[in-house]
VMD Tcl script that draws the C-alpha trace (Angstrom):
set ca {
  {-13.52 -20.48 86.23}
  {-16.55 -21.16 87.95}
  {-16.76 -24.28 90.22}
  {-20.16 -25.99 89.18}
  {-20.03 -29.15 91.53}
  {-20.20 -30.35 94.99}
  {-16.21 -30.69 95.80}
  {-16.44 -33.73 97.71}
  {-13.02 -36.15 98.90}
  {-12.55 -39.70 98.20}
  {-11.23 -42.19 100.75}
  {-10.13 -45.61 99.70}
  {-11.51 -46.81 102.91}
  {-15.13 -45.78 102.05}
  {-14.88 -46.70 98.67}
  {-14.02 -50.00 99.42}
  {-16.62 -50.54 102.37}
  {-19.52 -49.11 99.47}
  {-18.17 -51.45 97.03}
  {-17.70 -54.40 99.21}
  {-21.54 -53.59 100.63}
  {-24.01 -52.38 98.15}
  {-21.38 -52.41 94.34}
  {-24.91 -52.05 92.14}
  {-26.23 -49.34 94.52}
  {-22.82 -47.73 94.65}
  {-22.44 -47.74 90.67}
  {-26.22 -46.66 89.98}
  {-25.65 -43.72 92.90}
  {-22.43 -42.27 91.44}
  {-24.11 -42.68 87.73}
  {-27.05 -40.51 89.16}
  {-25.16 -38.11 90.56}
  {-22.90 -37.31 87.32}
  {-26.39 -37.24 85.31}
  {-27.13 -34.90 87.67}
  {-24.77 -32.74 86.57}
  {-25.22 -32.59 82.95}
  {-28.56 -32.06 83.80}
  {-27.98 -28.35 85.67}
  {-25.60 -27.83 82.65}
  {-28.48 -28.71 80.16}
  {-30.83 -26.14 81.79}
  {-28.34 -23.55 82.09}
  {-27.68 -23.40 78.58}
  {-31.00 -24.19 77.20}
  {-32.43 -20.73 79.13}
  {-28.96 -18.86 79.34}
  {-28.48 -17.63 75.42}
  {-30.72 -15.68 73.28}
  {-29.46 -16.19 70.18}
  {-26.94 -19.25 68.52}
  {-24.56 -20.46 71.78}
  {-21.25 -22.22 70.41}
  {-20.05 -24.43 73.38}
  {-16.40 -24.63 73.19}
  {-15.92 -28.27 75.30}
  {-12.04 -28.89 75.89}
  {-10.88 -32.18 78.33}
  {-7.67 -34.00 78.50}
  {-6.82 -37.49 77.20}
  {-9.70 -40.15 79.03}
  {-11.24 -37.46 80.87}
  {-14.54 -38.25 78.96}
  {-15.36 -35.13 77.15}
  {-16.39 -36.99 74.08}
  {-18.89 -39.13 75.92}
  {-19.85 -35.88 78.31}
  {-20.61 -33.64 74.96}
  {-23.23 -36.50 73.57}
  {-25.00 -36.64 76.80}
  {-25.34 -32.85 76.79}
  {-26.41 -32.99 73.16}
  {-28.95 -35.66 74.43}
  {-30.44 -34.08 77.22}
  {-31.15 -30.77 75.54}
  {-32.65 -32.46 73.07}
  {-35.22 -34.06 75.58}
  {-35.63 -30.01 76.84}
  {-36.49 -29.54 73.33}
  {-33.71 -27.79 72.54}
  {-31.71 -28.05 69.20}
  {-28.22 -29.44 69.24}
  {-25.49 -31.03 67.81}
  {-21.83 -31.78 68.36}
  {-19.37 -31.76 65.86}
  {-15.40 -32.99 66.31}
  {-12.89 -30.53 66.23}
  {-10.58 -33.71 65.53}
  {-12.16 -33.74 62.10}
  {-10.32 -30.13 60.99}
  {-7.00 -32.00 61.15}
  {-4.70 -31.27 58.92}
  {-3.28 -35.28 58.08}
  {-0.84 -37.00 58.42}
  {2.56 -35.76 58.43}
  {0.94 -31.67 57.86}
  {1.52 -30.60 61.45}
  {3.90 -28.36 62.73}
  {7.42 -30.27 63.59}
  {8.98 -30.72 67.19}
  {12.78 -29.68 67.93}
  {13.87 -33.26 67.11}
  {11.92 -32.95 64.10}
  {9.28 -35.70 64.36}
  {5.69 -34.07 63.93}
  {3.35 -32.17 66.61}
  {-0.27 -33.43 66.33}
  {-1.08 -32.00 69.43}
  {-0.79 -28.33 68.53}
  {-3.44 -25.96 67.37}
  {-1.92 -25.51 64.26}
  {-2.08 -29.04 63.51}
  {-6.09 -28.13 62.85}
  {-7.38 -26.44 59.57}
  {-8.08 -22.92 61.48}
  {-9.30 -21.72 58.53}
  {-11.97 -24.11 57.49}
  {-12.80 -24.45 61.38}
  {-13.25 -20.58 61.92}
  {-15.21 -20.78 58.89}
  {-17.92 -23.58 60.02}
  {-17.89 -21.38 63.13}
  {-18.66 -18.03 61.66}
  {-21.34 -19.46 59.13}
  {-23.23 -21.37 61.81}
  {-23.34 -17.79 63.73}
  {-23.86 -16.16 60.79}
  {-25.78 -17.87 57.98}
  {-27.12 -20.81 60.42}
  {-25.59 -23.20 57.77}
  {-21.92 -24.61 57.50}
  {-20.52 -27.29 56.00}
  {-18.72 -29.88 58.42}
  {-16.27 -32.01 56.95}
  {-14.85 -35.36 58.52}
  {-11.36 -36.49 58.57}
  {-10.43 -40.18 57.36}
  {-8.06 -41.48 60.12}
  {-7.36 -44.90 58.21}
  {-6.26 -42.83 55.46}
  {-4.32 -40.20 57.67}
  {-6.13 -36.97 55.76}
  {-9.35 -34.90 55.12}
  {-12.22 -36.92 53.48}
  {-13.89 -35.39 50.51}
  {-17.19 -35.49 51.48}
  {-18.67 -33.15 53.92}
  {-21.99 -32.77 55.59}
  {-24.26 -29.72 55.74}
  {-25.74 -28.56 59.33}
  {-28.12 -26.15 59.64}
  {-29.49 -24.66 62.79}
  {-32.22 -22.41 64.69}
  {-32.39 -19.28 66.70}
  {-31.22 -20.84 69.64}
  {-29.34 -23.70 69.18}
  {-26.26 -25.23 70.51}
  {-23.48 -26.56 69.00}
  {-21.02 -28.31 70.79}
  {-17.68 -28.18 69.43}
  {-15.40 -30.69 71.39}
  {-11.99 -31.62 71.32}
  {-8.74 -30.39 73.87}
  {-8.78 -27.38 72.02}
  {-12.09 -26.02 72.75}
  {-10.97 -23.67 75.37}
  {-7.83 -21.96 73.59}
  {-8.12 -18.16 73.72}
  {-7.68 -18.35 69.47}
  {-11.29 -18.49 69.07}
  {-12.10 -15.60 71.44}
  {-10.13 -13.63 69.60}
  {-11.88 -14.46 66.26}
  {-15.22 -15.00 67.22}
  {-17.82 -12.94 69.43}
  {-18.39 -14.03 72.71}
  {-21.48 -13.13 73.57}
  {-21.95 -16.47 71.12}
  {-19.27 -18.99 73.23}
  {-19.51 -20.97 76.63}
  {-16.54 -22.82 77.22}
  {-16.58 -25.99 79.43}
  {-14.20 -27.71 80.64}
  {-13.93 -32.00 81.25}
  {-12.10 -33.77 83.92}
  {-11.22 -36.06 86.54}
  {-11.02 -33.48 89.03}
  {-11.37 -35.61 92.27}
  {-8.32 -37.47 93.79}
  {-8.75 -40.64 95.71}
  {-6.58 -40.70 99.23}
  {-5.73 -43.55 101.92}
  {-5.80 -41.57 104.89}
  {-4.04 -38.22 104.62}
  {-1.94 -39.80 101.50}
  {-3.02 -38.99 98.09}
  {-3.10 -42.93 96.80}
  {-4.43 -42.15 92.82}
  {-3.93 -38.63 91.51}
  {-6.58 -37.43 88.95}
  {-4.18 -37.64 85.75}
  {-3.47 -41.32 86.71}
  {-6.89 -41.97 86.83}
  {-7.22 -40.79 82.72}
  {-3.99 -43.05 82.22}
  {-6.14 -45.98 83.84}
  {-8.65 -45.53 81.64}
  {-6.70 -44.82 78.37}
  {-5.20 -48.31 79.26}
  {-8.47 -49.93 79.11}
  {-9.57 -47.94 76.42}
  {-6.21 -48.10 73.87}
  {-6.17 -51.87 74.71}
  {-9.38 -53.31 74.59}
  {-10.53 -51.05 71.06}
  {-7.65 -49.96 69.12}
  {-5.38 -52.98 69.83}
  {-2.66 -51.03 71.72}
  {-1.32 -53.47 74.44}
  {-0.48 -51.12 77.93}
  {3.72 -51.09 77.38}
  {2.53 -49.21 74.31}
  {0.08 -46.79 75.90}
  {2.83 -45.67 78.68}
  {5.30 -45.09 76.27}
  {2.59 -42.92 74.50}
  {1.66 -41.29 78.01}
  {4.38 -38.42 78.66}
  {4.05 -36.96 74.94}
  {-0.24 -36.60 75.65}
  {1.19 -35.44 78.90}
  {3.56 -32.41 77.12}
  {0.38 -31.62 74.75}
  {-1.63 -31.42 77.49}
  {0.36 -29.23 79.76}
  {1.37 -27.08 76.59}
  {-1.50 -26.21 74.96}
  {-4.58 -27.00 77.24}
  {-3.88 -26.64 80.84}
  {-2.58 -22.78 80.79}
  {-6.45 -22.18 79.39}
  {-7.99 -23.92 82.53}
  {-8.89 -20.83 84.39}
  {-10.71 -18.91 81.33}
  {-13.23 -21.81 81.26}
  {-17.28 -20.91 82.30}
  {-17.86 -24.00 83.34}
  {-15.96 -27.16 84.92}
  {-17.44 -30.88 84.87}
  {-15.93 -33.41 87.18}
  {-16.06 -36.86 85.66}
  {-14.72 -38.59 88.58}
  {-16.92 -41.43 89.86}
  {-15.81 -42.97 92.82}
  {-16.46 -46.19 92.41}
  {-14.35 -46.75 89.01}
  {-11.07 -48.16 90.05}
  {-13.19 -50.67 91.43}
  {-14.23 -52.07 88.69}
  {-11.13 -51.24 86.33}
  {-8.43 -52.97 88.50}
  {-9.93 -56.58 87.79}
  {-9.22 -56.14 84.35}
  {-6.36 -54.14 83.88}
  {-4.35 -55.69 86.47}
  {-3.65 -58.82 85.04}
  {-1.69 -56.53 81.42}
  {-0.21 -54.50 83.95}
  {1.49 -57.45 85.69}
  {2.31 -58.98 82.78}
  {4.82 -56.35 81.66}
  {8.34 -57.71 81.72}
  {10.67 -56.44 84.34}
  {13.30 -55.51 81.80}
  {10.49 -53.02 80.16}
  {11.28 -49.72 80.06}
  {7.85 -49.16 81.71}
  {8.53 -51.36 84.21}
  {8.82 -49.12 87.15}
  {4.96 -47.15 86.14}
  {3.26 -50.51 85.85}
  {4.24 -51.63 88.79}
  {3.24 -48.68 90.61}
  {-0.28 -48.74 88.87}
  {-0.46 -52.02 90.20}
  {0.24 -51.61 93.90}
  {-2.23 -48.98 93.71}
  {-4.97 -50.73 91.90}
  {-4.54 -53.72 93.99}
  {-5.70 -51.95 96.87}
  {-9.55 -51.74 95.78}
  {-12.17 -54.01 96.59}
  {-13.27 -55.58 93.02}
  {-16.45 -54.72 91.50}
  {-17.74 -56.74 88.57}
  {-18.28 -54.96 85.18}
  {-21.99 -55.85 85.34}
  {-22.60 -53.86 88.30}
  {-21.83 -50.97 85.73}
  {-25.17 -49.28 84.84}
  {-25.21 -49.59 80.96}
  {-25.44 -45.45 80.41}
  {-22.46 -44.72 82.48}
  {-19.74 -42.19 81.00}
  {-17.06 -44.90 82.00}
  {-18.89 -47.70 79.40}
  {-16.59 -45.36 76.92}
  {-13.35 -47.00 78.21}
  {-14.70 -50.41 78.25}
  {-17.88 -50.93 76.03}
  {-21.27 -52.52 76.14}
  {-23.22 -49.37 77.21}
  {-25.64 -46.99 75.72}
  {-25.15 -45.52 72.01}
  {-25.10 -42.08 71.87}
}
mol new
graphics top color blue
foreach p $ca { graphics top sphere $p radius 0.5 }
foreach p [lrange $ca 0 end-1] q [lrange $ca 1 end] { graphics top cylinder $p $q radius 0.2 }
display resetview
C-alpha cells in the first residue's frame, strides 16, 4: 500500500499549547490540510484512468469514509469530472438473512451478508453498459426497498463504491482491474504524552462513534461500548487482513479533535454507573480525554469531516 501523506506525530503537549493559543486557527489549519489531501487524490484520479475507474473506498467504524467519499465525489466534480458514490450498505441482504455466528445470533458484518450478486452486477454494467440500476436498502424496515434508481455514466467517470468492504480481494477476482483503485480510510495518527502512546487510533473512532451513536441515533455510550468489541471482531476479520492490497491510504486524523470532543462526551462518560459492565473503558476514556485543553464546537470550521460525528456542517 502506498503511503500518500505526510506521517507526522502528535504530542498532547503541542496540541494543547495550539488549542489553548490560536483553537480557530488550529481547527481551520488541520481542516486545510485534510482538504489538501483529497485534493492530490482528486487529481490523481481525474488524470490517472482512461476509461470507467471504480474506486473501491473501505474504512473502519468512525473513521470517516462516508464523509471522505462525498468530498471526493465533490471535488472532482469541481475538476469537471463525472462522479458519484453509491453505498455498498444498500446490497444488504435484511434483517435476519446473514450468515449466523457459532452461538448462532446473525453476522452482519460479513461479506456474505451483501447481495454479491446484484452488487457484482451494478458493477459489471456500469463497466460495461455505462448503466446499472442501484437499489437502496430500507433500514427502518430491516430489508431491500423496491424501488431502485438508474445511474448512467461517461467515458471516464468515477464511481465510488464505499463501505468496509471496498477493499476485499472478492471483487478483484470478479472484476478487471485495470477498472479498480482501492482506497483506504482511517485514523492513522496516534496522539502521545511524551514517549507514551496516550489515545491509540482505534480509540479515537470509538470517541467519535460515541458522539455520533448518541447524539443521532439515540444510543446512550453504555450502549455503544457494549456494541464496540463485535465492530471490533468485524473489523479485524474481514477488513484489516486487506489493508496492505490498498492503492491508496487517507489519514483522517486531525489533531485538534479530542479537543473539542472531550467537552461533550465527558460529561455521558462520567455518568456511567460504577456497577456498569463498561465501567472500567469509560473511565479510562475519561482520564484520557480529560487531559486536553477544551475547544468550543464553534471553533469547528462548518466543512470539516468531523461535523459527521456531531452535526451542523456542510451537506454533501
Amino acid at each position: 500500500m502506498k503511503q500518500n501523506f505526510h506521517k507526522r506525530t502528535l504530542k498532547l503537549e503541542e496540541i494543547n499549547r495550539f488549542a489553548k493559543v490560536d483553537p480557530e486557527g488550529f481547527a481551520q489549519s488541520e481542516n486545510e490540510r485534510y482538504q489538501r489531501e483529497i485534493d492530490a487524490l482528486a487529481r490523481f484520479l481525474a488524470v490517472g484512468f482512461d476509461s470507467h475507474c471504480l474506486v473501491m473506498l473501505s474504512g473502519p467504524s468512525s473513521s470517516g469514509k462516508t464523509t471522505t467519499a462525498l468530498m471526493l465525489r465533490d471535488r472532482l466534480r469541481e475538476m469537471d469530472v463525472d462522479a458519484h458514490t453509491i453505498s455498498m450498505d444498500d446490497f444488504y441482504r435484511g434483517r435476519e438473512q446473514a450468515p449466523r455466528l457459532p452461538d448462532g445470533s446473525f453476522d452482519y458484518e460479513t461479506l456474505e451478508a451483501l447481495r454479491l450478486d446484484t452488487l457484482e452486477t451494478c458493477m459489471r454494467d456500469l463497466l460495461q453498459k455505462g448503466c446499472a440500476e442501484i437499489p437502496r436498502f430500507d433500514f427502518q424496515a430491516g430489508k431491500p426497498a423496491e424501488e431502485t434508481r438508474e445511474l448512467c455514466i461517461q467515458p471516464g467517470s468515477v464511481v465510488i463504491f464505499e463501505g468496509i468492504h471496498a477493499i476485499n480481494p472478492y471483487f478483484e477476482r470478479h472484476l478487471p482491474s485495470e477498472n479498480l483503485f482501492k482506497i483506504f480510510v482511517n485514523t492513522v495518527t496516534p496522539i502521545y504524552d511524551g514517549s507514551d502512546k496516550l489515545v491509540a487510533r482505534r480509540e479515537l473512532r470509538l470517541i467519535r462513534r460515541l458522539l455520533r451513536d448518541e447524539r443521532f441515533r439515540g444510543s446512550p455510550v453504555e450502549n455503544t461500548l457494549g456494541m464496540w468489541p463485535q465492530v471490533v471482531r468485524g473489523e479485524n476479520e474481514y477488513m484489516f487482513p486487506y489493508v496492505d492490497t490498498a492503492d491508496y491510504l487517507v489519514d483522517t486524523t486531525h489533531a485538534y479533535e479530542s479537543c473539542v470532543f472531550a467537552p461533550l462526551l465527558l460529561p455521558s462518560l462520567k455518568a456511567v454507573p460504577p456497577d456498569s459492565p463498561h465501567a472500567a473503558m469509560a473511565a479510562r476514556l475519561v482520564s484520557k480525554l480529560e487531559r486536553f485543553e477544551p475547544v468550543s464546537l464553534d471553533a469547528m470550521p462548518r466543512d470539516s469531516l468531523l461535523r459527521e460525528f456531531v452535526g451542523d456542517g456542510v451537506s454533501y
